[in-house]
N, C-alpha and C positions, 0 to 999 in steps of 0.2 A: 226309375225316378221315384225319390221317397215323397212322402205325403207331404212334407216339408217344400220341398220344390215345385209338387203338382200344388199349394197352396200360394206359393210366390208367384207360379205361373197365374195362378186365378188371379191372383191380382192386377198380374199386371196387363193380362187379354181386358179384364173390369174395367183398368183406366182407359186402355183403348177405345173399348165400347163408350163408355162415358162421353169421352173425345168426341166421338162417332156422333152422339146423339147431343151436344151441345153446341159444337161447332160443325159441323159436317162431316163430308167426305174431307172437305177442303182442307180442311184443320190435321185430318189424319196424315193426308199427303204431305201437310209442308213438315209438321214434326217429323214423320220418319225421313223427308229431305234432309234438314236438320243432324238428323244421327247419322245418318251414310255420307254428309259432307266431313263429320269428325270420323265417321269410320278409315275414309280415304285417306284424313287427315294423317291419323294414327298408323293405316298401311305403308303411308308413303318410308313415318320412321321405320317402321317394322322390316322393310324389304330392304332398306338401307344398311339396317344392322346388322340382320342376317346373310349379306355380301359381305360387311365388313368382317364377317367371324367374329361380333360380339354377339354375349349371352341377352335371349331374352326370355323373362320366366313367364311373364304375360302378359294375353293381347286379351282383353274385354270391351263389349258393348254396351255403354252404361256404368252408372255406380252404385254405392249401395250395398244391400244384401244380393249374396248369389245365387240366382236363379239354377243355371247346372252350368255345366263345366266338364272340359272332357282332356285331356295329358295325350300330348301328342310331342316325343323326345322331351326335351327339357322345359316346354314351352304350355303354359297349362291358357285354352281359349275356354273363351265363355261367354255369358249375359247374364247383364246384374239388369236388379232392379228399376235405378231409376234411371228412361230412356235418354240421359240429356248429354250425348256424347259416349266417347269412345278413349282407352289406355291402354298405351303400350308400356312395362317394367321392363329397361333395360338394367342392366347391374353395374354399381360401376358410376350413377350420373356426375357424382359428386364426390368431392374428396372425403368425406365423414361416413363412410356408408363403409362397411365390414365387411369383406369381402373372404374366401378361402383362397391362400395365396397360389394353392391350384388351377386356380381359373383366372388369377389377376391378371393374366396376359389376353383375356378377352371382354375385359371390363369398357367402355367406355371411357374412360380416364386415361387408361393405358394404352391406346389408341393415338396414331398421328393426327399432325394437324385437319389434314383434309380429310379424312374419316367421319372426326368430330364434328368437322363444321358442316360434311354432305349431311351427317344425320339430325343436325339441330336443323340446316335448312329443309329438309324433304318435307315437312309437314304444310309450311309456307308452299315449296314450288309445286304439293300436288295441288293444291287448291288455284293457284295461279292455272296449273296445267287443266282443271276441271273449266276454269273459265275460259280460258281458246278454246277449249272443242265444245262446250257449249255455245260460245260466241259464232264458232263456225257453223256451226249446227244450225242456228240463228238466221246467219247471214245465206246460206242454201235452201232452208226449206222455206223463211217467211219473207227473208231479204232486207234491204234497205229502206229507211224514206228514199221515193225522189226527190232531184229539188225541185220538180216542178211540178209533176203531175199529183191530182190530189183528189178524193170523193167527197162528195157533201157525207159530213159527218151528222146532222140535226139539222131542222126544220124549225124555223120557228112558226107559231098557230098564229093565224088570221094572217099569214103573208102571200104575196106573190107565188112564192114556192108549193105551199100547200097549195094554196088555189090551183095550179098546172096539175099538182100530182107527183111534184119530184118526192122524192123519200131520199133515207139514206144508204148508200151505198150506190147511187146513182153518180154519173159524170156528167158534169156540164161540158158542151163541148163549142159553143159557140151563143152568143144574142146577141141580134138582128144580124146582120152582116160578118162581123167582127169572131172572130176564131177565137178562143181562151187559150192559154197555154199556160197559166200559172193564176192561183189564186188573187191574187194581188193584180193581175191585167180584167179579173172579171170584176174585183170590186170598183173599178177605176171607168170598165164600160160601166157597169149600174150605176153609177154616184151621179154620171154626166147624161144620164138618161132618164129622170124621174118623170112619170105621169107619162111616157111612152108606149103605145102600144107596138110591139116588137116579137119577135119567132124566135123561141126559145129552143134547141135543140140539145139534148142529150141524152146520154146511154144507161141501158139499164142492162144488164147479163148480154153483151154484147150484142144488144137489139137498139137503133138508133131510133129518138121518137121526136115528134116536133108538136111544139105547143104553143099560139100563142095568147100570148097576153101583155094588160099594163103593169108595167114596169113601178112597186111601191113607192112610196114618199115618207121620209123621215124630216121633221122640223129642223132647221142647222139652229144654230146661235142667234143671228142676226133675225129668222123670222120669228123665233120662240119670244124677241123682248119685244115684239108688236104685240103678244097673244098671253095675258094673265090665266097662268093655272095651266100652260104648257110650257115643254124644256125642252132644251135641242134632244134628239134621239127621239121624242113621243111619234106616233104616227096615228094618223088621224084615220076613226073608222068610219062614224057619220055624221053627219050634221042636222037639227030638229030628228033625225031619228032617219034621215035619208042615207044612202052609202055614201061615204067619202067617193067621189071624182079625181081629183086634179086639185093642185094651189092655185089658178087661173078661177075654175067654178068656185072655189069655197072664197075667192078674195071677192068674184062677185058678190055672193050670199052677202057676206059680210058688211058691203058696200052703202047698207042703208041702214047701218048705226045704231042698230037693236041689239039686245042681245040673242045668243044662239047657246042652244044644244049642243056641245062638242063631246063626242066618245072616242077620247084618246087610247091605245096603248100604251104603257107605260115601261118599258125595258125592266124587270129585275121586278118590276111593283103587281103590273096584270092592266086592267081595262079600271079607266074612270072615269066619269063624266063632269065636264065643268062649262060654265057658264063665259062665255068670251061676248065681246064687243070690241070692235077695231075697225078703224078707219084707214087707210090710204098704207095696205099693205105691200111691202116690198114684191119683185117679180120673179117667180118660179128659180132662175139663175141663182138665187142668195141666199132663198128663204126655205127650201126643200132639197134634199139628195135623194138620188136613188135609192132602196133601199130593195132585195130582193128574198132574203129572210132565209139563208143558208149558212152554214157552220162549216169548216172544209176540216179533214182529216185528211194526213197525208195517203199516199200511195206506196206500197211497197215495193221491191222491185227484187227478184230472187236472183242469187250471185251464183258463180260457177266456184268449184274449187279454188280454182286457182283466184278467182279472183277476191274469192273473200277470206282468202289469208293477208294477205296486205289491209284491207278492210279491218280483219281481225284483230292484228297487233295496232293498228292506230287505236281502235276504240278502248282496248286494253289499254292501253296508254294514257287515255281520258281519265279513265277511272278510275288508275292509281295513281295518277295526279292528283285528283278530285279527293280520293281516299285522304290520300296523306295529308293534303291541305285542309281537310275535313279534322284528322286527329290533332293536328298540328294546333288548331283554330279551339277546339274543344279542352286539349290538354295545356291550354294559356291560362297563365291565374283568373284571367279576364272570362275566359269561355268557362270555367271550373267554378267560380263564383255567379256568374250568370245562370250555369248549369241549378247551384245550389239555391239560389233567390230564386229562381222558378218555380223552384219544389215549394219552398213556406211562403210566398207571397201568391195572394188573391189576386184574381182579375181584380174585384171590387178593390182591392187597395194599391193599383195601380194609379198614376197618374191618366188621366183619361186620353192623352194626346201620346201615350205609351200603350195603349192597348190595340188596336190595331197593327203595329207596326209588331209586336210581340206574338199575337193571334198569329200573324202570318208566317212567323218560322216558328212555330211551335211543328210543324211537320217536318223539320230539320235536325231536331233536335237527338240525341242519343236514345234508344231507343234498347227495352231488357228483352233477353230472348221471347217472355210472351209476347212485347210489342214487334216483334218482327215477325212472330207465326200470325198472330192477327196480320198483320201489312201481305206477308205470303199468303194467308189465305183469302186477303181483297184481291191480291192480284192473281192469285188461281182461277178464281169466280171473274175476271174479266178476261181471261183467256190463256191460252200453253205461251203464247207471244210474249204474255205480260210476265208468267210467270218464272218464266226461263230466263229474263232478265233480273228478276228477283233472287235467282239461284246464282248469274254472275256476280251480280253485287255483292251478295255474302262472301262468295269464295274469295271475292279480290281485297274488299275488308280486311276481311276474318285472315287470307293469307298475311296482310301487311301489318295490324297490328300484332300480331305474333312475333313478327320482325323488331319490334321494341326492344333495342337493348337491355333491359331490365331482369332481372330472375323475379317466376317464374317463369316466365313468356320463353317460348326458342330464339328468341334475339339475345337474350341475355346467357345463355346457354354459346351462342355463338362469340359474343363480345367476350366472355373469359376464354373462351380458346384460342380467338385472336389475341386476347392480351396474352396468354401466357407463352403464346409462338414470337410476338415484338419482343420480350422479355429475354427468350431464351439465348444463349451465347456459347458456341464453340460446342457442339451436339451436345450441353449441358442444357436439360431441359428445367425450363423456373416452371414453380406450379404456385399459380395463385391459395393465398388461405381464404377458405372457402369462408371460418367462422367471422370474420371481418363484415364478410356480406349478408348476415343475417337477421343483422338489425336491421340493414335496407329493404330488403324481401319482406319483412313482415310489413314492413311501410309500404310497399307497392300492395303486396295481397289486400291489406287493411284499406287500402285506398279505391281497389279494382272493386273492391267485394260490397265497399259503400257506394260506390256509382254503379252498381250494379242492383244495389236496393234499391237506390233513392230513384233507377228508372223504371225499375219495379214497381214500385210504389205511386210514380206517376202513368205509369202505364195503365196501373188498374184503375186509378183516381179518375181519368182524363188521357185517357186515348187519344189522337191524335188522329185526323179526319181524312181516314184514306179515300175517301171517296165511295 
């Protein structure tokens, strides 16, 4: 290795490091995720061609300046520079391209129909094929949601829950008599149980515990407009500075038309205190629900082989649904000018009854390779679960928009070999003119390459709130 090369290597171990120490481990993982998804990419054409007896003169990792490189037959591999994917050079892609008429019988060009089209597709079906077996993968080691079974995911402070001691990752398994069986049956006993005291039972690492206690109280609608400076959701902590009881004591207290000290909770806001006076308050039935201060996340449930192949292709299904309705929705003049207005208009110079509703898909939005290693390395740092879905998502993407009939993309690579196979007649084979297409290509690159800044650019401006 010359100085040259041991100097490109420095560099480019530096940007690693850099990586390393700006963004994390995390940051490191999802980029080189990133390059081994295009590396795959690029094997799939590679393995393709070299069945079909076409020439390939090189397969690199990266672009750029060349780090080293080594000849092995007619095929030179290597690693460039810059990490941001992977090329295969086959000969041949195109009609305009030189060839020695020695070899024109292993050209790409010179190839039947199904040749062409298995190798424009492989790039698309490996990334398809990376997301089943990572789907499967998925669905065997961490499993499914149930649809019923579910663990407190959060606690909220100064509630019922806390006070017992539940935490998260506990199961509730029954209060007072009544069994739970689904999140939605335990919210439905607490609503119809406020200011009850009741035996709380449930599990913590398969140890069953029982607790009991009164059951919280949240204000509904109807008692909030008796009580100025409370809203339905508040829940009441104490009164003159005593604990909250019950809506039965506190409508006592009340009863003699003074005013009182109330220390509400306030959902979303925290604790505040306000000054009430009220007369001939409504009865516990109308004016309070239960409220027991848990947050549910589902439960998983780990699949067999067999069973999470079927599993598999449905959810694969989903999301190249999803995908294409995703591109479909973006690449409308409508989604394409929305796209562009988002970039040069201000929050501040929106319409005010538009910003809300705009905030809220602004995490929907297209998103430049940094913004998806940032979004990969949030979902690395919340777990392998999160992050393995993050790895399906790209593959299934990343495999379908490459399917776009257009040059460059392999869809458009595929759509001339099907045109030039409907074209051909009586084993006279028609070959598209390729120079026809090349005022379109620069208009697609010109187009890809500006939506590729402009989410760049909003990427780095205004990230989007992965959480």
């Amino acid at each position: 290795m010359d100085r040259d090369q041991n100097f490109k290597l420095l560099l480019l171990s530096g940007a690693f490091l850099s990586l390393a120490f700006l963004g994390g481990f995390s940051a490191v993982v999802v980029v080189l995720s990133i390059v081994l998804i295009f590396f795959f990419h690029e094997l799939g054409h590679y393995l393709v061609a070299r069945m079909s007896g076409m020439q390939v003169t090189e397969f690199f990792i990266g672009f750029g300046p060349r780090i080293f490189s080594f000849q092995r037959g007619e095929t030179e591999y290597g690693v460039k520079a810059i990490p941001a994917g992977a090329y295969v050079r086959v000969t041949g892609m195109n009609n305009l391209e030189e060839v020695d008429p020695a070899i024109e019988n292993r050209t790409y060009r010179a190839q039947t129909y199904p040749k062409r089209l298995a190798l424009t597709l492989a790039g698309s079906a490996t990334h398809f094929l990376l997301a089943l077996l990572l789907l499967i993968v998925i669905f065997m080691t961490i499993g499914q949601p149930h649809p019923t079974k579910w663990d407190v995911g959060q606690v909220v402070s100064n509630s019922t829950a806390e006070k017992v001691g539940v935490v998260a990752g506990d199961r509730i398994l029954s209060v007072g008599d009544q069994e739970i069986d689904s999140f939605d049956s335990f919210g439905t006993v607490v609503e119809q149980n406020p200011g009850k005291f009741l035996e709380i039972q449930f599990e913590r690492e398969g140890q069953e515990l029982n607790k009991f206690a009164t059951i919280g109280e949240r204000v509904t609608f109807e008692g909030a407009s008796f009580l100025n400076g409370i809203e339905a959701g508040d829940q009441m902590i104490s009164v003159d500075g005593l604990p909250y009881s019950n809506w039965e004591d506190f409508s006592s207290i009340l009863s003699d038309e003074n005013f009182h000290r109330i220390e509400v909770s306030k959902p979303g806001i925290g604790i505040e205190t306000v000054e009430v006076k009220a007369t001939n308050l409504p009865s516990s039935k109308t004016a309070v629900r239960g409220f027991f201060g848990v947050g549910p996340q589902r439960s998983f449930e780990s699949l067999s082989l067999v069973d999470s192949i079927p599993a598999t292709f449905d959810r694969f299904a989903e999301i190249s649904a999803a995908s294409v309705e995703g591109l479909t929705d973006f690449f409308s003049p409508e989604g394409l000018t929305d796209f562009v207005k988002g970039t040069f208009n201000s929050e501040d110079e929106r319409p005010l009854e538009q910003v809300g509703s705009e905030s809220a898909s602004e995490d929907d939005r297209l998103l430049s390779i940094y913004g998806a290693a940032r979004l990969g390395s949030a979902m690395l740092d919340e777990g392998t679960h999160n992050y393995l879905w993050f790895l399906v998502l790209i593959n299934v993407f990343v495999g379908i928009f490459n399917l776009v009939p257009l040059l460059p993309l392999d869809g458009g690579h595929a759509a001339i070999a099907t045109y030039e196979r409907l074209r051909s007649r009586k084993g006279k084979r028609y070959v598209a003119d390729i120079n026809k297409l090349i005022p379109v290509t620069w208009v697609v690159v010109t187009v890809l390459v500006g939506i590729a800044l402009i989410a760049l650019y909003r990427d780095i401006v205004d990230l989007p709130n992965f959480g």
